[in-house]
C-alpha positions as CSV (number, residue, x, y, z in Angstrom):
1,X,0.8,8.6,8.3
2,X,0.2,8.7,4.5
3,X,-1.1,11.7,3.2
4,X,0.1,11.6,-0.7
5,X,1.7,9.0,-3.1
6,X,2.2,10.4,-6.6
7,X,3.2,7.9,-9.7
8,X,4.2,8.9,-13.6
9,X,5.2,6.8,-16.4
10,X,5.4,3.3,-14.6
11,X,3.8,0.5,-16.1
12,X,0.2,1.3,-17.6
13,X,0.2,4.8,-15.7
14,X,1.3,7.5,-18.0
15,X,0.0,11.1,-16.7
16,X,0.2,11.0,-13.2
17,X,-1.9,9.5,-10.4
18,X,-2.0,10.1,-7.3
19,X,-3.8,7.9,-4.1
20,X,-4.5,10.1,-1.9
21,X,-5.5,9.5,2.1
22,X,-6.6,13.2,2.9
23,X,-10.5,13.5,3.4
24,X,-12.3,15.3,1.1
25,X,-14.9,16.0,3.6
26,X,-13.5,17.4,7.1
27,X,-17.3,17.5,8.3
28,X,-17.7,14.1,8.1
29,X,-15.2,12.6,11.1
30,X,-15.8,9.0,10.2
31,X,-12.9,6.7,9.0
32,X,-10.4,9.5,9.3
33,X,-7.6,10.7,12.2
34,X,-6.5,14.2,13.3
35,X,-2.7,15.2,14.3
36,X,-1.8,18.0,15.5
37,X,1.5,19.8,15.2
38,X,1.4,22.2,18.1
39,X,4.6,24.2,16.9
40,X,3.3,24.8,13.6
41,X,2.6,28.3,12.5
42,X,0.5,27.1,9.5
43,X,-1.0,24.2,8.5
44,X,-1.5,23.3,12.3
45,X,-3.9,19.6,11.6
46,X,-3.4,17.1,9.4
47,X,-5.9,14.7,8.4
48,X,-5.3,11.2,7.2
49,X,-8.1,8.5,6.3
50,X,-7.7,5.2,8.0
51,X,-8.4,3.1,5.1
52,X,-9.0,3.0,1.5
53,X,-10.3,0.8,-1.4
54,X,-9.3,0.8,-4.8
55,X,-11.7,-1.1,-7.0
56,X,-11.3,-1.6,-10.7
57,X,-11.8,-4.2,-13.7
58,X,-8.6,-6.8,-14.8
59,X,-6.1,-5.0,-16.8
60,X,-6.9,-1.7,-15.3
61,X,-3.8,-0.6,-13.6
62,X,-4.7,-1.1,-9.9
63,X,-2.1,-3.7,-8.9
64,X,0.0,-1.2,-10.9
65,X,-0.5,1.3,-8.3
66,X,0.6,-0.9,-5.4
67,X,3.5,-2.5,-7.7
68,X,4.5,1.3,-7.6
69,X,4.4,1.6,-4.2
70,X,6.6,-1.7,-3.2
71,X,9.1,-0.9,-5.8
72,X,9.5,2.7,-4.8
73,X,10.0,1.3,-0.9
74,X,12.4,-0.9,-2.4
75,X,14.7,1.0,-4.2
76,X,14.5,3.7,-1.3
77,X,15.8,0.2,0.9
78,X,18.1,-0.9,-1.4
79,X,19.6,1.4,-3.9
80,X,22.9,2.3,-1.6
81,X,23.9,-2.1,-3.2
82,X,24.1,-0.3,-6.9
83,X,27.2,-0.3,-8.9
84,X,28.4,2.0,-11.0
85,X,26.2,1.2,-14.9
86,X,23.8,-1.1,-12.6
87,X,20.0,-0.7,-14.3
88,X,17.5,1.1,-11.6
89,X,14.7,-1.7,-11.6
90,X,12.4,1.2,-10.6
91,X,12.3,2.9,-13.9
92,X,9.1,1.0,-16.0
93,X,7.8,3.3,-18.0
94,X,4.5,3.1,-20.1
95,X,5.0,1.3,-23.3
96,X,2.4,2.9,-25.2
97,X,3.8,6.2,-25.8
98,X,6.8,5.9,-27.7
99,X,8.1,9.4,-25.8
100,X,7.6,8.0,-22.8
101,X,10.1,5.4,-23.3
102,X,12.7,8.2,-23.4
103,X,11.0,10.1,-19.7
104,X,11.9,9.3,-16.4
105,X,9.5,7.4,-14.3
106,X,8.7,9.9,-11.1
107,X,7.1,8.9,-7.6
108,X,6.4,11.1,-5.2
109,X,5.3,10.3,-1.0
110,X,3.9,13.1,1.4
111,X,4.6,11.5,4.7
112,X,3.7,12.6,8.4
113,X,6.3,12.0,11.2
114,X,6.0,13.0,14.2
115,X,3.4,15.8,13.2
116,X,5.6,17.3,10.5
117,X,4.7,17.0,6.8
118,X,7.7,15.3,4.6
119,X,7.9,15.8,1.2
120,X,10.6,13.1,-0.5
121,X,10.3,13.2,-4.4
122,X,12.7,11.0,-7.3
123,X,13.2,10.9,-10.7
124,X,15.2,7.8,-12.4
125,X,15.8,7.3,-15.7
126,X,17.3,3.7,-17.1
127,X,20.4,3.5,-15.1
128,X,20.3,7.1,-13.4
129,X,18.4,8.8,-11.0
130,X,17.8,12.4,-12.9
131,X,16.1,14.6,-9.8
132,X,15.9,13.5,-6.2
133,X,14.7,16.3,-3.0
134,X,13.5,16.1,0.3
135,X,11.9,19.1,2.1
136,X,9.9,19.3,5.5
137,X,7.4,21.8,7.3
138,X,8.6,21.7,10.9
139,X,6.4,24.8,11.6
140,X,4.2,24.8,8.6
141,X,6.7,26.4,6.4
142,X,8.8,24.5,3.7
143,X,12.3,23.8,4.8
144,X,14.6,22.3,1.9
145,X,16.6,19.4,3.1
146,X,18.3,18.8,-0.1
147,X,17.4,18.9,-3.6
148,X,19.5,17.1,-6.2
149,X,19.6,17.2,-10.7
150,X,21.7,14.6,-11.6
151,X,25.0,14.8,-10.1
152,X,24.8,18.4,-9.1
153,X,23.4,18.5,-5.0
154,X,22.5,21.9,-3.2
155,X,22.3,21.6,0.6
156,X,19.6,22.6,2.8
157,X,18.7,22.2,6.8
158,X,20.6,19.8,8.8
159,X,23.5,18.2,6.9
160,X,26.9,20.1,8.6
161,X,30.0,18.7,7.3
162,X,28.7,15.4,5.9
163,X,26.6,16.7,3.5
164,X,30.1,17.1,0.8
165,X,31.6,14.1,1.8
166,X,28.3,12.0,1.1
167,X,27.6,13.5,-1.9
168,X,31.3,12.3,-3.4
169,X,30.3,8.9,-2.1
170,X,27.0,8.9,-4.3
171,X,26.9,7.5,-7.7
172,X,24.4,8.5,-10.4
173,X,22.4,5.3,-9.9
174,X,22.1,5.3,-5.7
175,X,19.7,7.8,-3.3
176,X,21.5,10.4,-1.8
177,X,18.5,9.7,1.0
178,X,20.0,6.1,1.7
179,X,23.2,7.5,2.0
180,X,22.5,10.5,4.6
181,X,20.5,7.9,6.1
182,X,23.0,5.4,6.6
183,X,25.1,8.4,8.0
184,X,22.4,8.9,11.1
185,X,21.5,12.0,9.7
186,X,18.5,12.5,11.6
187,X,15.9,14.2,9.1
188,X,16.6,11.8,6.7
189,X,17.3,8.6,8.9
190,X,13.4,9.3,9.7
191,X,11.9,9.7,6.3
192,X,13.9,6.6,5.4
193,X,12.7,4.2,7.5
194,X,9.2,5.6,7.8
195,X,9.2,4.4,4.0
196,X,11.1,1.1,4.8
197,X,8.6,0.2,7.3
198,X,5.7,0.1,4.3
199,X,4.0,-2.7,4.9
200,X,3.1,-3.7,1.2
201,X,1.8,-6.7,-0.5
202,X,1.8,-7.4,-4.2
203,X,0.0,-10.1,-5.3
204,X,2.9,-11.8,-6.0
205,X,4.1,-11.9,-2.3
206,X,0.8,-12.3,-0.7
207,X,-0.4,-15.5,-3.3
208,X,2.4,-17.3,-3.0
209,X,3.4,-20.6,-0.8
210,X,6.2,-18.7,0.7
211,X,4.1,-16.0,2.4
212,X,1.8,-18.6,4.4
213,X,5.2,-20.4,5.4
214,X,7.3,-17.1,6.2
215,X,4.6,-14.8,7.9
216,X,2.8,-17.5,9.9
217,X,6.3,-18.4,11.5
218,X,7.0,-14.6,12.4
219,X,3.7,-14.8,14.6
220,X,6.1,-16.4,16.9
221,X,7.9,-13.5,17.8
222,X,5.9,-11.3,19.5
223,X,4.1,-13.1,22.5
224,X,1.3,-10.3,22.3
225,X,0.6,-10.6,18.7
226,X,0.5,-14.6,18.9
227,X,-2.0,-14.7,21.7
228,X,-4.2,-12.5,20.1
229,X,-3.8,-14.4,16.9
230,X,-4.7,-17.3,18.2
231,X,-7.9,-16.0,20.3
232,X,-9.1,-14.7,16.8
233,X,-8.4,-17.8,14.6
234,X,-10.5,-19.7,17.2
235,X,-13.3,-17.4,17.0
236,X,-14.2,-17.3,13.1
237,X,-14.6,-20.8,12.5
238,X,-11.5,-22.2,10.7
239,X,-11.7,-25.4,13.5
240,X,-8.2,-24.7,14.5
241,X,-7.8,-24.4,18.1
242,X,-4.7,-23.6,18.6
243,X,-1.1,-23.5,16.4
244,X,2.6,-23.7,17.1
245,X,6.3,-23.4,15.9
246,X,8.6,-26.8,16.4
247,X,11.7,-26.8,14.2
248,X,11.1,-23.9,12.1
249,X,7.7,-25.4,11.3
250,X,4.1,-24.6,12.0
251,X,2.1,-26.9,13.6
252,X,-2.4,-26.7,13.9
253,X,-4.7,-28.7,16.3
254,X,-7.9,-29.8,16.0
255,X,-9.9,-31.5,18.1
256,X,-11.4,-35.5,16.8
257,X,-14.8,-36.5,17.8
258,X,-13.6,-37.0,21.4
259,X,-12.5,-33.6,21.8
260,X,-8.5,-34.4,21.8
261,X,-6.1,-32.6,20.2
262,X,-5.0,-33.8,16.8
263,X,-1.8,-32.3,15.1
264,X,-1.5,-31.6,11.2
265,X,1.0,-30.0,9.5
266,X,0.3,-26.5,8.1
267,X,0.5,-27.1,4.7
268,X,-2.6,-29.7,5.0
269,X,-4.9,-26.9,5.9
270,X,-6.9,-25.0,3.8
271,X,-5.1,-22.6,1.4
272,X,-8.0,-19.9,3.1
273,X,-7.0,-21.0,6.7
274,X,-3.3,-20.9,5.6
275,X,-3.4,-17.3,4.6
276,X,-5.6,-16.5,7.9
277,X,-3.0,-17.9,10.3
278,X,-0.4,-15.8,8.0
279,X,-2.4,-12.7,7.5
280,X,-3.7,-11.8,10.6
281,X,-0.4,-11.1,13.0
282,X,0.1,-8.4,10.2
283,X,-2.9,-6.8,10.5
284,X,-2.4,-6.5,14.3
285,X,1.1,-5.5,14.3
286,X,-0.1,-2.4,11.9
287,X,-2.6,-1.7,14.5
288,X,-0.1,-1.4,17.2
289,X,2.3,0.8,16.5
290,X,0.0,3.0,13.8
291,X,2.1,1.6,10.6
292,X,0.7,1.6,7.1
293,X,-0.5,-1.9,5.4
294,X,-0.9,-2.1,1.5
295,X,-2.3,-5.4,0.1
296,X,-3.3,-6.2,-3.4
297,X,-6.1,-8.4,-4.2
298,X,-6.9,-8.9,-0.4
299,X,-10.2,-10.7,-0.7
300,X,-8.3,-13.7,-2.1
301,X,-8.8,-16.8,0.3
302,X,-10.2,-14.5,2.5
303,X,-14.5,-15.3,3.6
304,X,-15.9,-11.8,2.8
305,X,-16.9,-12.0,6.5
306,X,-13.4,-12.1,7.3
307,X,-12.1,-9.4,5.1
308,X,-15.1,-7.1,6.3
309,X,-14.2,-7.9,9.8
310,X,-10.8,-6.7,9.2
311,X,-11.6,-3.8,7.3
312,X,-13.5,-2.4,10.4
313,X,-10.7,-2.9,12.6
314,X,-8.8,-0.1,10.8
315,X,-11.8,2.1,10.7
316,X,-13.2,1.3,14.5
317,X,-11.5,4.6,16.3
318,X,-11.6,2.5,19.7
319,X,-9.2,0.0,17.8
320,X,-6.9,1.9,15.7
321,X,-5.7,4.4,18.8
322,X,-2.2,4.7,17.1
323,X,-3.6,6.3,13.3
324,X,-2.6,2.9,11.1
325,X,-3.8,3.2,7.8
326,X,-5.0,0.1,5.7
327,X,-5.2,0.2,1.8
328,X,-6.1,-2.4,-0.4
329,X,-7.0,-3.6,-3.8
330,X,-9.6,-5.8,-4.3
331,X,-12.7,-6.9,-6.3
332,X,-14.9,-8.0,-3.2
333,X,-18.4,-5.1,-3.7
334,X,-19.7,-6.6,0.0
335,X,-16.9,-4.3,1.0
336,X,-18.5,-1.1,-0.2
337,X,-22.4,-2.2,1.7
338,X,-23.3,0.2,3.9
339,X,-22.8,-1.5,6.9
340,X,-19.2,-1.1,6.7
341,X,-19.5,2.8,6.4
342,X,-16.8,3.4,4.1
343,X,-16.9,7.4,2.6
344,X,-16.8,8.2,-0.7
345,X,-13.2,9.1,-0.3
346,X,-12.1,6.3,0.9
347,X,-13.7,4.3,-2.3
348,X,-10.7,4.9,-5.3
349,X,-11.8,3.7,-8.6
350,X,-9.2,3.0,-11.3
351,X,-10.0,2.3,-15.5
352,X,-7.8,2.8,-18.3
353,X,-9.0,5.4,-20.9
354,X,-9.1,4.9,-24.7
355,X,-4.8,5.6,-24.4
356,X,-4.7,2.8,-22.5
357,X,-4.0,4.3,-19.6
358,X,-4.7,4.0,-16.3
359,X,-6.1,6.7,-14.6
360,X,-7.5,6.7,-10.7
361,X,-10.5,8.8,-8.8
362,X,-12.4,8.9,-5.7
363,X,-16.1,8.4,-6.0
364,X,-16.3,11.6,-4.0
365,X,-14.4,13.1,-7.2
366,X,-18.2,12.4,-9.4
367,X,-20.4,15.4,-8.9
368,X,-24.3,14.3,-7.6
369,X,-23.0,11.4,-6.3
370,X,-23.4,11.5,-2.0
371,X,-23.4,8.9,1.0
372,X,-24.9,5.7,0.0
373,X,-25.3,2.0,-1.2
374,X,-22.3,2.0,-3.3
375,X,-22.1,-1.8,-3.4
376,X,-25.5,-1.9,-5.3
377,X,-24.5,1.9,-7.3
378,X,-20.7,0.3,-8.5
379,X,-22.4,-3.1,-9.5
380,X,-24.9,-1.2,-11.4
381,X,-21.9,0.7,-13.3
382,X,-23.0,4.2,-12.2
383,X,-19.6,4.5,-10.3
384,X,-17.9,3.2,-13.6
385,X,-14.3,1.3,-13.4
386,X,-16.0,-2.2,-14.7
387,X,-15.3,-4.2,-17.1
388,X,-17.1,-3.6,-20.3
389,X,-17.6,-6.6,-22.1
390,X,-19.4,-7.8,-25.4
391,X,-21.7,-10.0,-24.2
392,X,-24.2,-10.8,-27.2
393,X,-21.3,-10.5,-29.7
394,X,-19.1,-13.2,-28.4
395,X,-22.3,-15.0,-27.5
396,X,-22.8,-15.6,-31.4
397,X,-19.5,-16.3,-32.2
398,X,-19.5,-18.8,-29.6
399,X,-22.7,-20.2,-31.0
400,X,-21.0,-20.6,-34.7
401,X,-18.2,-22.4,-32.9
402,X,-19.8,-25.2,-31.2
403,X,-22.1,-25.6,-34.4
404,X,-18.9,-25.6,-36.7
């Protein structure tokens, strides 16, 4: 479970921002899930909200957010490849503060595993990672696993005789967590792969051709996940009846005028039903084993019936039995009507101030502002975070235009 992801100096985000999935209300027990550590001597619940929106203007930073996100679970994957000098991809920082081009760009997850709070935090800086630490609350109480500044490592719970040996084996531009990891440490072989397992989505993975073609054909390999796919594409109208893999390809059916089944080949349906077919065995395999599923832009190709459909499945407590935990960026407002019950925590709304820089907060962050029709209260602009735009001005120098 997500509690906490922290960002600095990435991209347009300068001061830090942090998305945060810990209710602001514990009164209110909609949209959020309890877990208990029973050993704990402090801090005994933890709450985590099942979904969240973030909602913003173009050019405001929210894709910037999730960018953050996949990149950080990235580089957590993947840094152990590095050679010595090799750039760290991870460090972006904002371009409109010349000091900030000299500062490290910082991230920063609280994670729950098991019931115990994780703490993993990193610094990088060009081609080195500057500060890197890991701590944990098995009973409530902070426990340092290790802590690192630049080269120089101090040891905490857990590491034995490895711990000197790894740290030889570490360069300055590779996570000492992905190396413990790969060593089967067990504290840090969990944080690692809970973060691995990050189900993200940046626009540039989710709109391309290759997502339709590579997630539609990994439907195929959980029988579960397939049949219910397939029960669910039938039932919101695309016309496809049913769908299947031959030859590392993915085959619909619809049914002619005499109700036989007609095959076409994926790529002739609809670039909507496309990311259907593609989308949905994700959603359900986050549901089933209680993962976390971060999407940008997901109302694209999506009805806004579909999208609220799936929306609800994360925040139905009947459903979501395992605590997943859907977050998204998108521009679709039928998602905030008051049907769908979202709470004003779960609403994140994300502008860039006159720095140019983006800065995020929850609408239940605005004093006077309680449960209600935020569809109709964001459209009006009384939640802010939309875009501001000159209408009458360039509506003259359009006129002068077309008459010159």
């Amino acid at each position: 479970m997500l509690l906490n992801f922290r960002i600095a100096n990435f991209r347009s985000i300068n001061e830090m921002v942090e998305l945060s999935m810990i209710p602001s209300d514990l009164k209110n027990p909609v949209n959020r899930i309890i877990k208990t550590n029973p050993n704990a001597t402090k801090n005994k619940d933890y709450y985590g909200l099942t979904s969240a929106a973030i909602y913003g203007p173009n050019a405001s930073g929210k894709s910037n957010i999730i960018r953050a996100l996949y990149e950080f679970k990235e580089f957590v994957k993947n840094s152990t490849d590095n050679k010595p000098n090799d750039s760290i991809a991870l460090f972006n920082p904002f371009k409109l503060n010349k000091k900030n081009i000299n500062n490290p760009s910082s991230f920063s997850i609280d994670i729950l595993i098991d019931n115990v709070l994780y703490v993993y935090s990193v610094e990088v800086f060009r081609n080195e990672i500057l500060k890197e630490s890991l701590f944990f609350y098995p009973k409530g109480i902070q426990v340092k696993v290790f802590e690192r500044n630049r080269k120089e490592f101090s040891k905490g719970n857990g590491y034995e005789g490895i711990f000197e040996t790894i740290k030889q084996r570490t360069t300055e531009n590779q996570l000492f967590l992905g190396k413990v990891a790969l060593e089967n440490n067990e504290i840090a072989r969990k944080v690692y792969w809970e973060i691995v397992q990050l189900l993200t989505l940046t626009t540039d993975t989710l709109h391309s051709d290759d997502f339709n073609k590579i997630e539609s054909s990994s439907v195929f390999m959980d029988d579960e996940i397939l049949k219910l796919s397939k029960s669910l594409i039938q039932k919101i109208d695309t016309q496809v009846i049913d769908f299947e893999e031959e030859n590392g390809k993915l085959k619909t059916f619809h049914l002619d005028e005499n109700g036989e089944k007609i095959e076409f080949e994926f790529d002739d349906e609809s670039s909507g039903t496309q990311r259907v077919i593609a989308f949905i065995p994700l959603v359900f395999l986050t549901l089933s084993y209680g993962g976390i599923f971060v999407v940008d832009e997901f109302e694209r190709s999506l009805h806004p019936e579909i999208a609220q459909y799936i929306l609800g499945l994360f925040n139905d407590p009947e459903v979501n039995t395992k605590g997943a935990q859907f977050i998204f960026a998108t521009h679709d407002t039928t998602l905030l009507s008051p049907e769908n019950k979202l709470r004003r925590d779960q609403i994140n709304l994300v502008e860039k101030n006159s720095k140019g820089e983006t800065e995020m907060f929850a609408v239940s962050d605005i004093k006077g502002i309680r449960e209600g029709n935020y569809e109709k209260w964001y459209q009006e602009g009384r939640l802010g975070a939309v875009p501001n735009i000159a209408r009458e001005t360039f509506r003259y120098e359009l006129i002068d235009y077309i008459k010159s």
